[in-house]
TILUM-68489 format. One record per residue: residue in three letters; x, y, z of N, C-alpha, C, O in turn. Coordinates in steps of 0.05 Angstrom, whole numbers, padded with zeros to 5 digits. Each point is the difference from the previous one (the first is absolute). Layout:
<rs>
{r ala,{X,Y,Z},{X,Y,Z},{X,Y,Z},{X,Y,Z}}
...
</rs>
This chain:
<rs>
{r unk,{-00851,-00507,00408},{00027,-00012,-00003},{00008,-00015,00025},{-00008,00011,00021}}
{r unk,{00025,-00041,-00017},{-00003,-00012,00016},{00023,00003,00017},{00016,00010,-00016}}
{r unk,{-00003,-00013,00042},{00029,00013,00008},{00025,-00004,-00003},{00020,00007,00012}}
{r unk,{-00026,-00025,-00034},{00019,-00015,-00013},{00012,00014,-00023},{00024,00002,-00006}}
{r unk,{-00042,00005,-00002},{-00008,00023,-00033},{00022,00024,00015},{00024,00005,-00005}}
{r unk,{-00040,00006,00020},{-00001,00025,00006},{00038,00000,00023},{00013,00020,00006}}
{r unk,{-00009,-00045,00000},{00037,-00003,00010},{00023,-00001,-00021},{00024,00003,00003}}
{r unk,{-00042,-00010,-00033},{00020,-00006,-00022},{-00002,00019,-00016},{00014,-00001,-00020}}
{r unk,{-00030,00021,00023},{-00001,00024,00002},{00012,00026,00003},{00005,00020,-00013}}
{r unk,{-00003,-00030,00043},{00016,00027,00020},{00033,-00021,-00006},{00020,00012,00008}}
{r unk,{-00016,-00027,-00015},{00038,-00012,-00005},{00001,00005,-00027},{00023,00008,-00004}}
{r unk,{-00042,-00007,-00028},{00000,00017,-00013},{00012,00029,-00002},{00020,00006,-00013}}
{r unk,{-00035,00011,00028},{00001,00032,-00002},{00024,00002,00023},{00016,00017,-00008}}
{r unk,{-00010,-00026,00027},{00031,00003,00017},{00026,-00003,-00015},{00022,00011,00004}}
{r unk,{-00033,-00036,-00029},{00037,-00004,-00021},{-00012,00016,-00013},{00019,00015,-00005}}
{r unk,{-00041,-00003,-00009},{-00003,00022,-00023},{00021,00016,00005},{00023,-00001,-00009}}
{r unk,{-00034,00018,00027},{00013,00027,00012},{00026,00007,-00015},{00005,00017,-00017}}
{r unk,{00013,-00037,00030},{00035,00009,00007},{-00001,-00014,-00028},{00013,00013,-00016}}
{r unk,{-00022,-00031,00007},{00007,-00013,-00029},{00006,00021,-00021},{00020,00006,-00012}}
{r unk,{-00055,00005,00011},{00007,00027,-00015},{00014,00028,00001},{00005,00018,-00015}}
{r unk,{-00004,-00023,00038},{00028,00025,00006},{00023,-00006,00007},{00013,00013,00017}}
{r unk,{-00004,-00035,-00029},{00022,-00010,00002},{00004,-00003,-00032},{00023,00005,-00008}}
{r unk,{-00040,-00010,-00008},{-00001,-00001,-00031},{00009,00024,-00004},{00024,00001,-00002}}
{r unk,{-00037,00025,00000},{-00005,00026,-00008},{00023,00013,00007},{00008,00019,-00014}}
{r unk,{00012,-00027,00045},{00026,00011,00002},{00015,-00018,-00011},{00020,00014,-00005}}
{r unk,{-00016,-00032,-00002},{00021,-00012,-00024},{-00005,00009,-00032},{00017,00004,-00017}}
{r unk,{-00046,-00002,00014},{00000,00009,-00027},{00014,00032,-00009},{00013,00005,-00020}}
{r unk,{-00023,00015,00045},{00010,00023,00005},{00031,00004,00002},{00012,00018,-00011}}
{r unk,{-00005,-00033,00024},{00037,-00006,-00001},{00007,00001,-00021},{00017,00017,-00007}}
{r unk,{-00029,-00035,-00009},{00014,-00008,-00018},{00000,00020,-00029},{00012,-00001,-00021}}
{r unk,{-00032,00020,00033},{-00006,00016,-00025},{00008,00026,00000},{-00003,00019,-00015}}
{r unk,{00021,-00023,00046},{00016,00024,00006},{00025,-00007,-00002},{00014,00017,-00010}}
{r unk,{-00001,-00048,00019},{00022,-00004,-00012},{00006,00004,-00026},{00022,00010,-00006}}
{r unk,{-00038,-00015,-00011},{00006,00010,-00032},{-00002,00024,-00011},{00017,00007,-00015}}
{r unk,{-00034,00007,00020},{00000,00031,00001},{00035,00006,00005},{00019,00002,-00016}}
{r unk,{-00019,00001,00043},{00026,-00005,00006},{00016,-00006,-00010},{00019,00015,00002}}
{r unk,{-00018,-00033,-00013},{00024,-00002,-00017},{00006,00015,-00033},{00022,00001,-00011}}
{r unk,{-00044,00009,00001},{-00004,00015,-00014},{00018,00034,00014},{00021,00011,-00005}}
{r unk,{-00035,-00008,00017},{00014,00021,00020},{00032,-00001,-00003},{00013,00016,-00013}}
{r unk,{-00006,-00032,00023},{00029,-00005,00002},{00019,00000,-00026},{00024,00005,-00003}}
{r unk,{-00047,-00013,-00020},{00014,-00011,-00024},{-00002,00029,-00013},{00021,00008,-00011}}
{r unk,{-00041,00008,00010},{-00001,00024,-00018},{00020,00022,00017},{00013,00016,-00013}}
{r unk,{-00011,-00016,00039},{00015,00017,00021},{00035,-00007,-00017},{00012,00020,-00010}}
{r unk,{-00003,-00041,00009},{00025,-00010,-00009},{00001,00008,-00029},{00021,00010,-00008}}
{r unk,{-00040,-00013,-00009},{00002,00018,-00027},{-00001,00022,00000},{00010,00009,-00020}}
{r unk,{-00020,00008,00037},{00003,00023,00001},{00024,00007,00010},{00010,00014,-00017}}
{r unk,{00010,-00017,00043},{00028,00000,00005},{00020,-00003,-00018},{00020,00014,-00003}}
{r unk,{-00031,-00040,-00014},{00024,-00002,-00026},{-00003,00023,-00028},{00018,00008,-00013}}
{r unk,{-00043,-00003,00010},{-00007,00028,-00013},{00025,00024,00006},{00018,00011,-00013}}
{r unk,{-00030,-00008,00042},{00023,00019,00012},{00033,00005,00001},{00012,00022,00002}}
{r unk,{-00002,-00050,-00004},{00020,-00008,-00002},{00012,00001,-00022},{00022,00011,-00002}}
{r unk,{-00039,-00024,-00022},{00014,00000,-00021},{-00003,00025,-00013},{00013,00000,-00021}}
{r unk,{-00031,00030,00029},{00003,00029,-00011},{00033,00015,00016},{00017,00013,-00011}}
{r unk,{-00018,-00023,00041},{00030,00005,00008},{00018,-00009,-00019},{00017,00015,-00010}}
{r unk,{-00022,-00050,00003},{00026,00005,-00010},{00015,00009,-00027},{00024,00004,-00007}}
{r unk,{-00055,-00003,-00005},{00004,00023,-00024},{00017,00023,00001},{00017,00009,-00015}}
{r unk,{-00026,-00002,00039},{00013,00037,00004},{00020,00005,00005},{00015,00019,-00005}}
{r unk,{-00009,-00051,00024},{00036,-00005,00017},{00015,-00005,-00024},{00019,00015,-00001}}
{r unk,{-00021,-00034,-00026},{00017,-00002,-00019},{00001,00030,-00019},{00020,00009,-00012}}
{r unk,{-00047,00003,00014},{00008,00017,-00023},{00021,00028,00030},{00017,00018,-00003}}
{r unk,{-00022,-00023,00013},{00019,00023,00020},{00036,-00006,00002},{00018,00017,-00001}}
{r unk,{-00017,-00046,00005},{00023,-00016,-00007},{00007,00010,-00020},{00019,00016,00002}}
{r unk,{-00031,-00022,-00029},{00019,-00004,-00021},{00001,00037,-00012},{00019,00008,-00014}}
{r unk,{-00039,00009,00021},{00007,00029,-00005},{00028,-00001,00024},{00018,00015,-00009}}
{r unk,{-00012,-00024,00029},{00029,00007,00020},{00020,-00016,-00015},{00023,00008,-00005}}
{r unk,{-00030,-00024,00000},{00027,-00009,-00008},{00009,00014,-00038},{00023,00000,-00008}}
{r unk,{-00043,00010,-00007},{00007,00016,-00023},{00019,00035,00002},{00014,00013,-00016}}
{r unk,{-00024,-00008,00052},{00014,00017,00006},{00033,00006,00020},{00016,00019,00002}}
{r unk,{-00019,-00052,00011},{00025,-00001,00006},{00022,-00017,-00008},{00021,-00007,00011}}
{r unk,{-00039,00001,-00043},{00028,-00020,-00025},{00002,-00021,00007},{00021,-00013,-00004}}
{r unk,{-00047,-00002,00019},{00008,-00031,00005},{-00004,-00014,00027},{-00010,-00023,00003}}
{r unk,{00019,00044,00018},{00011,-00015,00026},{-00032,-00005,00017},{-00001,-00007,00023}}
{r unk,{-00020,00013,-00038},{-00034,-00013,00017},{-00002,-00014,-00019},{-00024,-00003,-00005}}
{r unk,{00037,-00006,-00009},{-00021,-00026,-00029},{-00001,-00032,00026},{-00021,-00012,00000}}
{r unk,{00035,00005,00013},{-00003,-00014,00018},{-00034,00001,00006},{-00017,-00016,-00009}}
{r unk,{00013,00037,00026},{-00023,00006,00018},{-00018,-00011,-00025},{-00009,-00023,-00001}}
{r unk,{00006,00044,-00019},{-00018,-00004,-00025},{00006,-00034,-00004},{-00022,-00009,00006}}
{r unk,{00031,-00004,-00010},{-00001,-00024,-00003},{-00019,-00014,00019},{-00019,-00011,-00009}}
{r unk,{00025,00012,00041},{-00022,00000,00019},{-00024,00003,-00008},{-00016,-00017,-00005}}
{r unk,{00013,00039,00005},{-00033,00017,-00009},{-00005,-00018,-00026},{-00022,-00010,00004}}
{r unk,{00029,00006,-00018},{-00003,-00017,-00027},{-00015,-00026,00001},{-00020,-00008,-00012}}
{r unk,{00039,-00004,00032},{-00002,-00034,00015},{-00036,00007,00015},{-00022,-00011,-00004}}
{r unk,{00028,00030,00019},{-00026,00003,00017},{-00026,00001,-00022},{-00017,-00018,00005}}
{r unk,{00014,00027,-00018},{-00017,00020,-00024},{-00008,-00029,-00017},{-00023,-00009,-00002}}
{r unk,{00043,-00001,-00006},{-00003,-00029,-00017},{-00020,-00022,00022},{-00024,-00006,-00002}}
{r unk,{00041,-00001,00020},{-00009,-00008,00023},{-00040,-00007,00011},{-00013,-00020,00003}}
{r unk,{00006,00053,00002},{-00027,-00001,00002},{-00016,00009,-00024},{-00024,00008,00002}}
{r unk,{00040,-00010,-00029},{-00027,-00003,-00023},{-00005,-00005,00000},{-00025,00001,00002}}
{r unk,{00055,-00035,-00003},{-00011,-00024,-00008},{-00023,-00014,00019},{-00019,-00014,-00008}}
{r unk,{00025,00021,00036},{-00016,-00004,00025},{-00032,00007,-00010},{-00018,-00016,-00002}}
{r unk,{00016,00045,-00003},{-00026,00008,-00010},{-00010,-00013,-00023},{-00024,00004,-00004}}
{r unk,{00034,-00017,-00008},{-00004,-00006,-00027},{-00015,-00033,00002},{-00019,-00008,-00014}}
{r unk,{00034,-00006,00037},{-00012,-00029,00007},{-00012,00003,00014},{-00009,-00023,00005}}
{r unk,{-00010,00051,00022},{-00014,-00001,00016},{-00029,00017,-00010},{-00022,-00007,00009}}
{r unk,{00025,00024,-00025},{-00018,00021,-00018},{-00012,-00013,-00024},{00011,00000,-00022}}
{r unk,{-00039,-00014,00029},{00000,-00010,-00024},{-00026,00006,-00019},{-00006,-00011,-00021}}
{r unk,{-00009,00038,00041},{-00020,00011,-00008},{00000,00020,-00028},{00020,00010,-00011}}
{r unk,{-00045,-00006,00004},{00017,00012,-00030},{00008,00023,00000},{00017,00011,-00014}}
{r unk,{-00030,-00004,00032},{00021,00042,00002},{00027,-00012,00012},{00020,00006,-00013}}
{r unk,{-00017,-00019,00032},{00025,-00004,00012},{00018,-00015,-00028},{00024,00002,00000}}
{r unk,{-00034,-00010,-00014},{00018,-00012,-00021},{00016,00019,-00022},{00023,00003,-00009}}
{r unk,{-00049,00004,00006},{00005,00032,-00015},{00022,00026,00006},{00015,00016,-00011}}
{r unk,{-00022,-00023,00032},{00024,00030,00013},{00030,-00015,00013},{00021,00013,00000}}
{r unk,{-00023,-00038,00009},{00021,-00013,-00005},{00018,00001,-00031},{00023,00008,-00001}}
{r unk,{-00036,-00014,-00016},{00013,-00006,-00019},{00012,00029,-00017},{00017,00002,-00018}}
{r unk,{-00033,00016,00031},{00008,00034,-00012},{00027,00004,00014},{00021,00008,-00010}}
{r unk,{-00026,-00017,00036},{00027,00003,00013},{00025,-00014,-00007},{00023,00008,00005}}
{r unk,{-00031,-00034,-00021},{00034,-00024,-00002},{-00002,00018,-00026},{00020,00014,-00001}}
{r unk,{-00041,-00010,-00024},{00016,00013,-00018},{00021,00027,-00008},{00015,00005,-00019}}
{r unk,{-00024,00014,00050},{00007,00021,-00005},{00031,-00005,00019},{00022,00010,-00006}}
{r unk,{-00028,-00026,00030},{00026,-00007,00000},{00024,-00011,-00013},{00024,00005,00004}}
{r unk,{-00035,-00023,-00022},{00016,-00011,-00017},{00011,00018,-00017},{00024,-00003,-00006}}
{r unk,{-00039,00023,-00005},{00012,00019,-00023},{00024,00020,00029},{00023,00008,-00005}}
{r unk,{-00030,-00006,00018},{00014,00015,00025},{00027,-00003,00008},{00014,00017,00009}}
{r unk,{-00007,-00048,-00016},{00025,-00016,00014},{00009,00002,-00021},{00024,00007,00001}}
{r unk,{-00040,-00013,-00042},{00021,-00002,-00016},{00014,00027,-00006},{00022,-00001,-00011}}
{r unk,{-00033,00026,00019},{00018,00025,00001},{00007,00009,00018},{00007,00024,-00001}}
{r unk,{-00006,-00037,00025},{00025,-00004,00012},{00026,-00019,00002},{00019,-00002,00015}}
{r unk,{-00029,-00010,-00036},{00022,-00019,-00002},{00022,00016,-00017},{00024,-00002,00006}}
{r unk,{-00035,00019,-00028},{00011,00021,-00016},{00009,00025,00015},{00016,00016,-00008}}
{r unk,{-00028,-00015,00027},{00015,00026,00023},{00024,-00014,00012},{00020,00015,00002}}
{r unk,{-00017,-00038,00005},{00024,00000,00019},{00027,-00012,-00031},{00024,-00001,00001}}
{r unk,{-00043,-00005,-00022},{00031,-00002,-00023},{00002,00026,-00010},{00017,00004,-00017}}
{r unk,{-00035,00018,00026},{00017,00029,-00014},{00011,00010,00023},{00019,00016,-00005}}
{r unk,{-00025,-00021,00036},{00019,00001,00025},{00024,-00019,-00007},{00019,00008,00014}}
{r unk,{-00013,-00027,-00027},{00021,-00009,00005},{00019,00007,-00024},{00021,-00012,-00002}}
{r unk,{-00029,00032,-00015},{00011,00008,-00023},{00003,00032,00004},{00009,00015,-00018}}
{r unk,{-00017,-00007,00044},{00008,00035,00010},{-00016,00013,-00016},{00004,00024,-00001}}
{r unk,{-00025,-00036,-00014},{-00021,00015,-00012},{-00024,00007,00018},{-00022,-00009,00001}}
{r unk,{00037,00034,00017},{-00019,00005,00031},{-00027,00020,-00013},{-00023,00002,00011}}
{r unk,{00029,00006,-00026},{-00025,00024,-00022},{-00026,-00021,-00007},{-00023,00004,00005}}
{r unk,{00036,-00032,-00021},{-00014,-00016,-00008},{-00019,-00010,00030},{-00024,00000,00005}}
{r unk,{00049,-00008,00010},{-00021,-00013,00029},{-00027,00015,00003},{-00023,-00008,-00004}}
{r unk,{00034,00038,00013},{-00022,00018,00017},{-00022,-00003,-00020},{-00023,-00005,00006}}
{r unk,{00033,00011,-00041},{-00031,00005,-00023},{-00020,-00022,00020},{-00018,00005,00015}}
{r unk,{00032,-00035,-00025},{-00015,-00026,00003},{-00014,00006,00036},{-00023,00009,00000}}
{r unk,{00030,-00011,00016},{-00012,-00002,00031},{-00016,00024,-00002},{-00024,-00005,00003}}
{r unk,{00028,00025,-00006},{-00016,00024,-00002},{-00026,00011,-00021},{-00018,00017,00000}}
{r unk,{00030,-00039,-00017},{-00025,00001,-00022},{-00016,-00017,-00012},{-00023,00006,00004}}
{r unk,{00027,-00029,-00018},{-00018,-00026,00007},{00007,-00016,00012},{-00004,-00021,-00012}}
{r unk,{00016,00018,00037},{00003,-00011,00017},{-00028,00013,00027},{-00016,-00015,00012}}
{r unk,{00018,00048,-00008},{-00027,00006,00015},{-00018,-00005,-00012},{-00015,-00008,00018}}
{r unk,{-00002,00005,-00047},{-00026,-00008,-00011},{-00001,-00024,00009},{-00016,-00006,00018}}
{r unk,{00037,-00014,-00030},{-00011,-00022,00022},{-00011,-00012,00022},{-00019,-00014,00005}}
{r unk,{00044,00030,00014},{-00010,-00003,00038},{-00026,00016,-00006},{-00020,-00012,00008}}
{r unk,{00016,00031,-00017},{-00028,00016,00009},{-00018,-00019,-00014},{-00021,-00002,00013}}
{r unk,{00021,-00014,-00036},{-00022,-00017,00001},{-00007,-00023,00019},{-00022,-00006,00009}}
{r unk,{00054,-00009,-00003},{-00002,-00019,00019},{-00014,00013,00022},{-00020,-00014,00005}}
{r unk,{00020,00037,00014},{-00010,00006,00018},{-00026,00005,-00001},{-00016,-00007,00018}}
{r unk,{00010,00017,-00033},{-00020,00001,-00010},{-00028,-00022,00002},{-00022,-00001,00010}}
{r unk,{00041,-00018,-00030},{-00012,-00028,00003},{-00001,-00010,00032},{-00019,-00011,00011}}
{r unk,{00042,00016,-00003},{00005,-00017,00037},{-00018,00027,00013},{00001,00000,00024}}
{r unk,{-00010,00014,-00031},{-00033,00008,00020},{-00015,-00001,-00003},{-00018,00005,00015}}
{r unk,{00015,-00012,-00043},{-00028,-00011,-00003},{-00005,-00025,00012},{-00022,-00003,00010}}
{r unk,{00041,-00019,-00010},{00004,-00030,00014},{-00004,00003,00033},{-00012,-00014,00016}}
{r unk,{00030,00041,-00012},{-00015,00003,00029},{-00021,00010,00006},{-00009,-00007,00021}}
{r unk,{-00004,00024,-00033},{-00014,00007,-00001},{-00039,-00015,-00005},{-00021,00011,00005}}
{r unk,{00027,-00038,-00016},{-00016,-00007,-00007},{00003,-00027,00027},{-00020,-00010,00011}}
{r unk,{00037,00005,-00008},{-00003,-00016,00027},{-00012,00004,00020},{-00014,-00015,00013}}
{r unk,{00025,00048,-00009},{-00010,00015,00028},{-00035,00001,-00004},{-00016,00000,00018}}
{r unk,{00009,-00001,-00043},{-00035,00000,00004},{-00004,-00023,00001},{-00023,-00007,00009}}
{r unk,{00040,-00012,-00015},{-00016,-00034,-00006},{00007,-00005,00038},{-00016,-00011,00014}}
{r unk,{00043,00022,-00002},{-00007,-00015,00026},{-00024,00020,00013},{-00018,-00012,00012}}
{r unk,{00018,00036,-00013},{-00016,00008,00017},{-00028,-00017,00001},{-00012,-00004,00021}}
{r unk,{00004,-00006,-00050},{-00029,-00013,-00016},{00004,-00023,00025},{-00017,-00005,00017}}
{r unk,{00045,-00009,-00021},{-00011,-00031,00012},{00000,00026,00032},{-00023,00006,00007}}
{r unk,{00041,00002,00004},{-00007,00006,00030},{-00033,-00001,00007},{-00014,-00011,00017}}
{r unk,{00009,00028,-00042},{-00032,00005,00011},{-00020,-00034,-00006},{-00021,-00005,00012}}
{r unk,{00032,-00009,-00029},{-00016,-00020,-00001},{00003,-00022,00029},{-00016,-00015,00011}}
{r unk,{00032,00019,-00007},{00008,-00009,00029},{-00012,00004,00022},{-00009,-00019,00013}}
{r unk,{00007,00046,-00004},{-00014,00013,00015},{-00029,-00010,00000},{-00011,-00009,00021}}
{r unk,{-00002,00012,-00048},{-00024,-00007,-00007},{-00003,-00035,00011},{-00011,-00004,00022}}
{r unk,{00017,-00008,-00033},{00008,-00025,00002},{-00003,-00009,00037},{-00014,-00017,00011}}
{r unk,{00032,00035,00001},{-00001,-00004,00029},{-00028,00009,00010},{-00014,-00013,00016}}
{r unk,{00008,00036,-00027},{-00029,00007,00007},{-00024,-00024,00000},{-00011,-00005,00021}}
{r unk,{00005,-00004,-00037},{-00012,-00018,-00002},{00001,-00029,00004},{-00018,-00016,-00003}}
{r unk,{00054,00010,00012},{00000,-00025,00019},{-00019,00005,00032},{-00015,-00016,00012}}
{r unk,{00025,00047,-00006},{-00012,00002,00024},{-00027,00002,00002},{-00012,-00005,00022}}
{r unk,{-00003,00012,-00047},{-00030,-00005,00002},{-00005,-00022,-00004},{-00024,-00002,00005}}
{r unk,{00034,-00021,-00011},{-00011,-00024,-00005},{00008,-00013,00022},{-00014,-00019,00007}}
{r unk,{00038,00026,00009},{00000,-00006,00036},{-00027,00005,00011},{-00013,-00017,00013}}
{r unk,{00007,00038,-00018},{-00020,00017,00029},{-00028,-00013,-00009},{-00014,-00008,00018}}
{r unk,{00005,00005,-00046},{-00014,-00024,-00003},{00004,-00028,00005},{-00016,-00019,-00001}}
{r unk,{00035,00018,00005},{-00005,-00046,-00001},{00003,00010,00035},{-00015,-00014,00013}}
{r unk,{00030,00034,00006},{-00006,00003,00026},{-00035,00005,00012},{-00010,-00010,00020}}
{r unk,{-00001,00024,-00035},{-00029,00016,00002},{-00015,-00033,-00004},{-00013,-00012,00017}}
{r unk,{00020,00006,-00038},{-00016,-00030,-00001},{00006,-00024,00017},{-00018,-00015,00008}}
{r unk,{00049,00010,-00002},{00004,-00020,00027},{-00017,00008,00026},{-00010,-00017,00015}}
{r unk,{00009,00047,-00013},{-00009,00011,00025},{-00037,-00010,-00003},{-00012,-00008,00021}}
{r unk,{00005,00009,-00036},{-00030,-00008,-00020},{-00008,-00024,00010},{-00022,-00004,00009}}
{r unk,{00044,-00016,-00011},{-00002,-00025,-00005},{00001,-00007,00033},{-00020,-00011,00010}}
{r unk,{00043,00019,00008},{00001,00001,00029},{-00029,00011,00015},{-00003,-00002,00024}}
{r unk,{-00008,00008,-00035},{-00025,00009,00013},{-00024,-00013,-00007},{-00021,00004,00014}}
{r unk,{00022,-00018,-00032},{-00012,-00020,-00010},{-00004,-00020,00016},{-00019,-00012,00009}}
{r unk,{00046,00011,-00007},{00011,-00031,00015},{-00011,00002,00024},{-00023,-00008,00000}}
{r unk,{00029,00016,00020},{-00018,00018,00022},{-00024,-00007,00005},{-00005,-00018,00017}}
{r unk,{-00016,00032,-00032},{-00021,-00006,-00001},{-00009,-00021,-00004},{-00020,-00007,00014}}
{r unk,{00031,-00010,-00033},{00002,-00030,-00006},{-00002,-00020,00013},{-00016,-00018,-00002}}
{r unk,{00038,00021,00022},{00006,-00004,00027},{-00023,00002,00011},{-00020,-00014,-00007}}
{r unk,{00019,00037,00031},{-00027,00002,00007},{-00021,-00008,-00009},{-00020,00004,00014}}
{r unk,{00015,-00016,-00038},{-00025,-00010,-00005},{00006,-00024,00013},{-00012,-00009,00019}}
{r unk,{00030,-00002,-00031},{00005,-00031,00001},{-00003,-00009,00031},{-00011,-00020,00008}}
{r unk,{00025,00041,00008},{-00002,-00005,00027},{-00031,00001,00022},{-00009,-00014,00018}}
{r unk,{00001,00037,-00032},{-00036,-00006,00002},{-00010,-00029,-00004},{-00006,-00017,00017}}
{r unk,{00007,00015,-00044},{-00006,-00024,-00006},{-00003,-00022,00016},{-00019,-00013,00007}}
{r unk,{00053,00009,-00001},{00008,-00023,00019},{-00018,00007,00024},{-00021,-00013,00000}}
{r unk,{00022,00027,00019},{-00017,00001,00016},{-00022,-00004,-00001},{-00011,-00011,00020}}
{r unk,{-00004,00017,-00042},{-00026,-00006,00002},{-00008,-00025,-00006},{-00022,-00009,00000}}
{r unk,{00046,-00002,-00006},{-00004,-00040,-00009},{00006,-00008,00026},{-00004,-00024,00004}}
{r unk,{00012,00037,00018},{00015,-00005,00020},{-00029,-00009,00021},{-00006,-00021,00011}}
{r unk,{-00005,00045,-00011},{-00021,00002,00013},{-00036,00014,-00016},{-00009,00022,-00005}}
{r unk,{00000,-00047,00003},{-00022,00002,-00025},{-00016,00021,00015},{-00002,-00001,00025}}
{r unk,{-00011,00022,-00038},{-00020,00018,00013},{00004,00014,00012},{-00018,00016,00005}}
{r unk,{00051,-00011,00011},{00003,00010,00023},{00012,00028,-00014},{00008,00002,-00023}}
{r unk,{-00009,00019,00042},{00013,00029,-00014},{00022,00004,00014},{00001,00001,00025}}
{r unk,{00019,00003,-00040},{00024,00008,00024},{00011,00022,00018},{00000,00023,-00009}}
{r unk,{00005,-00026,00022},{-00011,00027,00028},{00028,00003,-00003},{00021,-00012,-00006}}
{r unk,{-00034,00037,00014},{00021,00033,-00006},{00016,-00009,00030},{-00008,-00016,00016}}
{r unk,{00031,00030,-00013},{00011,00008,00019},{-00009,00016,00018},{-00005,00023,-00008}}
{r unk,{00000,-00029,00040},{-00016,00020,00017},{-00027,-00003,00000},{-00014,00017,00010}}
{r unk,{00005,-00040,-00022},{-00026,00001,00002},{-00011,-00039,00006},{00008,-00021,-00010}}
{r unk,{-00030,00028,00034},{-00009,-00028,00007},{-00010,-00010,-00008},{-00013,00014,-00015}}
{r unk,{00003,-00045,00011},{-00021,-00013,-00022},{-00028,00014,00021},{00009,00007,00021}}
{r unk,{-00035,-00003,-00024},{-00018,00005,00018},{-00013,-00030,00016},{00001,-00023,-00008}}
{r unk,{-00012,00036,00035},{00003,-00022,00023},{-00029,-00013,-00008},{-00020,00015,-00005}}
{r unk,{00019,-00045,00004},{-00023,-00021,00000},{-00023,00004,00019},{-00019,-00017,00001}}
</rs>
């Protein structure tokens, strides 16, 4: 190979190096940024899971207080109501997997049957039919909440394994950005030593074009005397 070959060569394998490990950490980024964001997105479905089983429990707690003190918490219960409506509908446009659909929709129906007898609890509260109130809140009014709750742990419940799933795919994910670092490093390092040697040839070389026949003397040592 001529020293020409062997210089376009060694400027070859010097941009290799960082090229490809400069590839391999953008590709790696990028496949952790998305992971990542997966992460973030099932972590936030799981919170609203949580949220919307609270506020299941906060309206049905509301509206059993206000059947026992004739009115004066239907306010609050209205709150809890707003809240409850609030992150179905939330769950309902962010859940769009088919279990998540499914247990969504167990929940708006059992709510819905939930609100229309209480709509009938607060007109036999406002008719002093307090016998009628307690039957209704105390009796299909709890089958309800206990299904809705029901339903809202299973919704959390099924999140909490889907984020733990992405956590671990993540993890994984990072694992093997870092092996594909310590490879494209192991191979720049490959290539640097290459180069090196490369070098040193090339530099031989030149010398010996430098001076035809001649050997090049070591350091510390004399040519011998004529």
């Amino acid at each position: 190979m001529t020293i020409r070959a062997k210089l376009y060569a060694a400027i070859v394998m010097t941009v290799l190096g960082p090229v490809v490990t400069i590839a391999v950490a953008i590709d790696g980024m990028g496949a952790l940024d998305k992971r990542f964001g997966q992460v973030e997105e099932r972590a936030a479905r799981q919170r609203l899971a949580l949220e919307l089983k609270f506020d299941l429990t906060d309206l049905n707690g509301w509206q059993t207080a206000y059947g026992y003190d004739r009115g004066r918490s239907r306010p609050r219960f209205l709150v809890a109501r707003e809240a409850a409506r609030r992150d179905l509908s939330h769950a309902r446009r962010v859940m769009r997997e088919r279990r998540e659909r499914e247990l969504v929709g167990r929940i708006e129906r059992e709510l819905a049957a939930f609100l229309r007898l209480d709509e009938a609890a607060w007109r036999a509260l406002g008719q002093g039919r307090y016998g009628r109130v307690r039957t209704i809140l105390l009796g299909a009014e709890i089958t309800h909440f206990d299904a809705m709750a029901g339903h809202a742990s299973a919704l959390a419940a099924y999140q909490a394994r889907r984020a733990a799933a992405t956590r671990r795919a993540f993890d994984e994910e990072r694992r093997e950005v870092r092996r594909r670092l310590v490879g494209a490093g192991l191979g720049a390092a490959v290539l640097i030593v290459l180069l090196l040697v490369t070098a040193q040839d090339v530099a031989r070389a030149a010398l010996e074009r430098r001076i035809p026949g001649a050997d090049v003397q070591r350091p510390g040592h004399s040519a011998p005397e004529a």
